[in-house]
N, C-alpha and C positions, 0 to 999 in steps of 0.2 A: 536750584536751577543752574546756578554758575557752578560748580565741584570743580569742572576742570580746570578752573584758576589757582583753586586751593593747593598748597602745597602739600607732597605726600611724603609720610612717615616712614625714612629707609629703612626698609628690614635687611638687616646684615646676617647673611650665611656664616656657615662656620668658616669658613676657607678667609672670607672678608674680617670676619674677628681675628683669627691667626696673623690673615698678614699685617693688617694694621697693628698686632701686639709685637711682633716680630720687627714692624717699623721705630716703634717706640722706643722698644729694651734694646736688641740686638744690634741695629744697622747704628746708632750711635758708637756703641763700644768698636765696630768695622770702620766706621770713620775715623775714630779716634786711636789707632791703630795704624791708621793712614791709605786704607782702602778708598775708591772714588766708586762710582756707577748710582745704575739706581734697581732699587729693586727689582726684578732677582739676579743680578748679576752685578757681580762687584770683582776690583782690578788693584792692582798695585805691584809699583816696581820698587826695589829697596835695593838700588848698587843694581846686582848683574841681577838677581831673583825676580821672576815675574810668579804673583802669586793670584791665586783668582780663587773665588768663593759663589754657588751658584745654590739656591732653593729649590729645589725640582719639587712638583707635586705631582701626586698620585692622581692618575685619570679618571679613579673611580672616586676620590676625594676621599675625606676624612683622614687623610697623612702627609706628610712630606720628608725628604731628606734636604742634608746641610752636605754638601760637599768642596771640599780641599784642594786646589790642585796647583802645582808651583813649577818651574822649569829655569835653569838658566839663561838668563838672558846668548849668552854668545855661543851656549849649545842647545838650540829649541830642536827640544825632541820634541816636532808637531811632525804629523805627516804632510806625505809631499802635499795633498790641496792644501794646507793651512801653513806652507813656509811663508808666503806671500804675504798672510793678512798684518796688518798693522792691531801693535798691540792693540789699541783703544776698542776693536773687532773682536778678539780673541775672546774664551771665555774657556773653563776646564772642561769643555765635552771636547775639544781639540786635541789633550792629552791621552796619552797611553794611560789604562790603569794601574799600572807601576808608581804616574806620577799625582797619582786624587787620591782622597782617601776620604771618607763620609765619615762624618759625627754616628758615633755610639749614642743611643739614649741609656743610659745606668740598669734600667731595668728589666732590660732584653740583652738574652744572650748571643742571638744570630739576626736580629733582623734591625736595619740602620736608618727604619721608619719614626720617626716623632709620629704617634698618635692621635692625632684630638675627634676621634670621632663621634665618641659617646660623650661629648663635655658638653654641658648645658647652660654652666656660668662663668659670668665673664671673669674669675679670678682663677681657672681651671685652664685659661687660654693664655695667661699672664703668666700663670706658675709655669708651663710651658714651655713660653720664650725665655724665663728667665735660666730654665735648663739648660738651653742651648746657648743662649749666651754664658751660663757656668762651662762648658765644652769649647767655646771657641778656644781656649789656651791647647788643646789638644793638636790644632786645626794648625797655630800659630807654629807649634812645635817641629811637626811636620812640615811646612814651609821654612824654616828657617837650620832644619838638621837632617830632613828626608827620613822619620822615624816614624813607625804605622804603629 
């Protein structure tokens, strides 16, 4: 008679297992690195380099991308809307794509989607994030030499 006091059993989507694994593996190694924000969008200045890192997900779900993007601090190639914003605002969709670069997954030749659609357990979502967190050194490289 009372059910509606009972507390209820979260069923977690695929999108909600990703980001929480992604929270786990990935966003520590981003901190520790010296990135700030919160998921999905993450910042960091190091001397004149502003570098910023963003998780877009697919609308129709089941993937996302990891993307790169870095700019000198005392020459922001932003466009004109975005001279104005203060970094702690800023995020790489403000960049030309000259200056982002998206994580490769290993096992695709053209396309810069991490997968998880068809995954059904939870160590399928973990080996995952742990891919991409093997790839951030990519990501790092690129911000710190401007090499794709």
């Amino acid at each position: 008679m009372f059910n509606f006091f009972r507390k209820k059993k979260k069923v977690r989507n695929p999108r909600q297992l990703i980001i929480a694994n992604l929270n786990k593996i990935v966003i520590p190694k981003l901190i520790d690195t010296g990135f700030t924000g919160v998921f999905p969008y993450f910042r960091r200045k190091q001397g004149n380099i502003l570098s910023f890192v963003s998780f877009q997900f697919n609308k129709y779900g089941g993937s996302f991308v990891v993307e790169f993007a870095c700019t000198n601090n005392t020459d922001r190639d932003l466009p004109e809307f975005a001279k104005n914003i203060p970094f702690e605002n800023l995020d790489g969709a403000c960049f030309s794509p000259t200056n982002r670069i998206r994580l490769k997954p290993v096992n695709q030749l053209f396309s810069h989607w991490f997968s998880y659609k068809d995954f059904s357990k939870e160590s399928q979502f973990e080996k995952l994030a742990q891919l991409v967190k093997d790839l951030l050194p990519v990501g790092e490289e690129f911000c710190q030499f401007g090499r794709k």
